[in-house]
C-alpha positions in Angstrom: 0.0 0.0 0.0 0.7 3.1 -0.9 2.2 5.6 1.8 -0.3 8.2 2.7 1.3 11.9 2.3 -1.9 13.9 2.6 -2.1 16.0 5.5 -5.3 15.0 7.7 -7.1 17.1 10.3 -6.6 15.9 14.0 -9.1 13.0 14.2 -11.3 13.9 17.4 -12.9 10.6 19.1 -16.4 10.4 19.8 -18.5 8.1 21.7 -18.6 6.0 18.7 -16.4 3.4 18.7 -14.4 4.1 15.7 -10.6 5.7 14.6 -9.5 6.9 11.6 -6.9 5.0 9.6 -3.7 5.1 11.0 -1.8 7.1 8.1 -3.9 9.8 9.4 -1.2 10.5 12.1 1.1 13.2 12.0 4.6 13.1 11.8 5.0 12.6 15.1 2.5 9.6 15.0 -0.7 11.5 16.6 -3.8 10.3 15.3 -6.5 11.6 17.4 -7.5 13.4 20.3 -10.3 12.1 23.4 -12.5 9.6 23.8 -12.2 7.2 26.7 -10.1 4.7 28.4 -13.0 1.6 28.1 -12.0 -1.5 28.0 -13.8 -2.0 24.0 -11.9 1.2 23.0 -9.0 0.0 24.2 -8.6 -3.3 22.7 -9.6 -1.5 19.0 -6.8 0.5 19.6 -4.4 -2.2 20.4 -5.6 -4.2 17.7 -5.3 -1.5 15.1 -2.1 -0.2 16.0 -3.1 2.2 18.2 -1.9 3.3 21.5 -3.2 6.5 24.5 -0.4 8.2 26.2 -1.0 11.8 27.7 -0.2 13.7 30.5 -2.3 13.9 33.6 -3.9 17.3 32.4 -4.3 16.6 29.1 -6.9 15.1 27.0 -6.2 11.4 26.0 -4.2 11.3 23.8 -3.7 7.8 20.3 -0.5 7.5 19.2 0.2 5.4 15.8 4.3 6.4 15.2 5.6 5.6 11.7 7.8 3.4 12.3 7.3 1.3 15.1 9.7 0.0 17.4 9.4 -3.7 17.7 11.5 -6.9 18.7 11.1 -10.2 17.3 11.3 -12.8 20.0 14.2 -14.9 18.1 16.1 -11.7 17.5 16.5 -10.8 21.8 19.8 -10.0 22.3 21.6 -11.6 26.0 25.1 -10.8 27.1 27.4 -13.2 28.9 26.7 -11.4 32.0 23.3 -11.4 31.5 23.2 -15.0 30.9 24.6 -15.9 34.2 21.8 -13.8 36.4 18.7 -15.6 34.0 20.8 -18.9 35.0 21.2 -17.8 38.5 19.1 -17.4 41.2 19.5 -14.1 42.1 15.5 -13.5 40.8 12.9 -15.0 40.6 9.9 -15.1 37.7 5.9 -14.7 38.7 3.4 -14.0 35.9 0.0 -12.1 36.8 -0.1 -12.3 40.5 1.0 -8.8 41.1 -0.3 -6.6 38.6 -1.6 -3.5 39.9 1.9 -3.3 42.1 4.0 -3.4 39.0 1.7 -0.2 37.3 2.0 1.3 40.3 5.7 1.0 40.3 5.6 1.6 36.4 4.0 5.1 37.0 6.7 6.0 39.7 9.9 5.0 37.6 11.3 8.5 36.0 11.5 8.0 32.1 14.9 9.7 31.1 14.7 9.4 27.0 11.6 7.6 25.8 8.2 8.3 25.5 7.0 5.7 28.0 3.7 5.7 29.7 2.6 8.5 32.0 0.2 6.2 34.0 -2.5 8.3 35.2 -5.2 7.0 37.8 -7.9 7.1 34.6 -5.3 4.9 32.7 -4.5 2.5 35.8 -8.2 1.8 36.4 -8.7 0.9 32.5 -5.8 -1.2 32.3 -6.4 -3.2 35.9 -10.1 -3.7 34.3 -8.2 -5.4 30.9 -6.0 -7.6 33.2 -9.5 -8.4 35.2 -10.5 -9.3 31.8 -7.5 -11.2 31.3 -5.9 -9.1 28.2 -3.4 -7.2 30.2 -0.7 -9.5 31.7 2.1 -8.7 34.0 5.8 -10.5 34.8 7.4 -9.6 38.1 10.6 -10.3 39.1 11.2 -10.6 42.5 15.2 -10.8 44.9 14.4 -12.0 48.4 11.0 -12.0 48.0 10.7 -8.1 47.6 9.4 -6.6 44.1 12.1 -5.8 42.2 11.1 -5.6 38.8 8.8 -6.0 35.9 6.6 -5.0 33.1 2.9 -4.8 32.3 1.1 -5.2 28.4 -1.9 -6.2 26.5 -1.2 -9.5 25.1 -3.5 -9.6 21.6 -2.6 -13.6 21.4 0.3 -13.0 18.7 1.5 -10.0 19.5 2.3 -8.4 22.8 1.9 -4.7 23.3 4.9 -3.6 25.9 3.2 -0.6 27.6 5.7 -0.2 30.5 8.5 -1.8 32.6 10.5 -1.1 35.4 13.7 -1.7 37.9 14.5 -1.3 41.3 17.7 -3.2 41.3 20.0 -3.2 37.8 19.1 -5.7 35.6 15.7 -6.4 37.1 13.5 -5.1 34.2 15.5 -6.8 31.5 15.2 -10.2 33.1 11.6 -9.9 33.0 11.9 -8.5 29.5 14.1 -11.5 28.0 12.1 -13.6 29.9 8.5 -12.5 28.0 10.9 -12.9 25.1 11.9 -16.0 25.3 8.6 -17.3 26.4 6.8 -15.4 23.5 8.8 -17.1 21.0 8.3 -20.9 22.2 4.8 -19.6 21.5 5.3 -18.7 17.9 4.1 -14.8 18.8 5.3 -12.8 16.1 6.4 -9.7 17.8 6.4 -7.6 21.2 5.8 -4.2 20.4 7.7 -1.3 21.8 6.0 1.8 20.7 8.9 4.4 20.4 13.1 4.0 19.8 14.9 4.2 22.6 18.9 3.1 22.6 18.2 0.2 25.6 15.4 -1.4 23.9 17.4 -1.5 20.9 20.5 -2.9 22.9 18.0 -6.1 23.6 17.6 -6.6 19.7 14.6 -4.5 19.1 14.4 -2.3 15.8 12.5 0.0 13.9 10.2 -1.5 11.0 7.8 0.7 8.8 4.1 1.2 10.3 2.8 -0.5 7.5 4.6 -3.8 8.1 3.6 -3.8 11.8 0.3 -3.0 11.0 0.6 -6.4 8.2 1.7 -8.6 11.3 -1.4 -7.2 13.5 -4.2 -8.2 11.1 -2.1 -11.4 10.2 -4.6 -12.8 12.9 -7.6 -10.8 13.0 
């Protein structure tokens, strides 16, 4: 398909549960402006490519960047010296048993140099509904017994959408983070998505492909 170069009006959300097409974004990948954080809504989203991130005062705001940053499980890069702490036993793995402590924690971590999630109380209710619902999963990571690390996403059953991670102690996100990799690919999931660049994502093997592509992989299943 042909890229779209047109410039579109900002897209402004209704109660209808509808978006525009995602070449509608700007440049900077917004595609529309309000709406609501319902679980329906958000799952369209998700399954079309679309994300919400927005400040605390600002209207919600869907986010479609052209292009996407994404890691194939096979492609997950480990170093020697991360090796030996995923064969150790300085952490240990849970999935889903602690979810609403790892958004909390998700919220709190400062994000130096990436777009990230600004987790606002609105966002934690919907995304605590979707785990409810058992779309949104969480991996925690956990060093003499205390929470240490972990992440939170929507898991669309071949793709996972990363929405945020975080790590008390060093290393403690990335072991959760190869770990969802490593597990996703036994499963034959196509992709995790990462949303935006940032240079430590792309130090675990993720990469940029063009929105079109990712948006091929996401309706490879619909």
């Amino acid at each position: 398909m042909k890229k779209d170069s047109g410039h579109h009006p900002l897209f402004f959300v209704t109660e209808r549960l509808e978006f525009p097409p995602v070449e509608h974004a700007n440049e900077e990948g917004l595609l529309a402006v309000g709406g609501d954080l319902t679980s329906e809504r958000l799952l369209l989203a998700y399954k079309n490519g679309i994300f919400p991130w927005f400040n605390e005062d600002s209207l919600i705001l869907w986010w479609s960047p052209d292009p996407r940053m994404v890691l194939f499980p096979n492609k997950i890069k480990v170093s020697k010296s991360m090796r030996k702490i995923l064969e150790g036993n300085q952490f240990k793995l849970t999935k889903n048993t602690q979810f609403e402590a790892v958004i909390d924690q998700c919220a709190q971590s400062p994000r130096k140099d990436q777009m990230g999630t600004w987790i606002t109380q609105s966002m934690k209710k919907a995304y605590v509904k979707l785990h409810k619902l058992g779309i949104a999963k969480s991996y925690e990571v956990w060093e003499d017994d205390e929470l240490v690390g972990g992440l939170y996403g929507i898991d669309l059953g071949h793709v996972f959408c990363g929405e945020s991670m975080f790590s008390k102690v060093s290393n403690a996100s990335k072991f959760a983070f190869i770990k969802l990799a490593e597990e996703l690919g036994e499963k034959q999931y196509s992709l995790i998505d990462c949303q935006v660049y940032t240079p430590h994502l792309e130090s675990l093997g993720a990469e940029e492909i063009p929105r079109e592509d990712f948006i091929k992989i996401l309706n490879s299943q619909k």
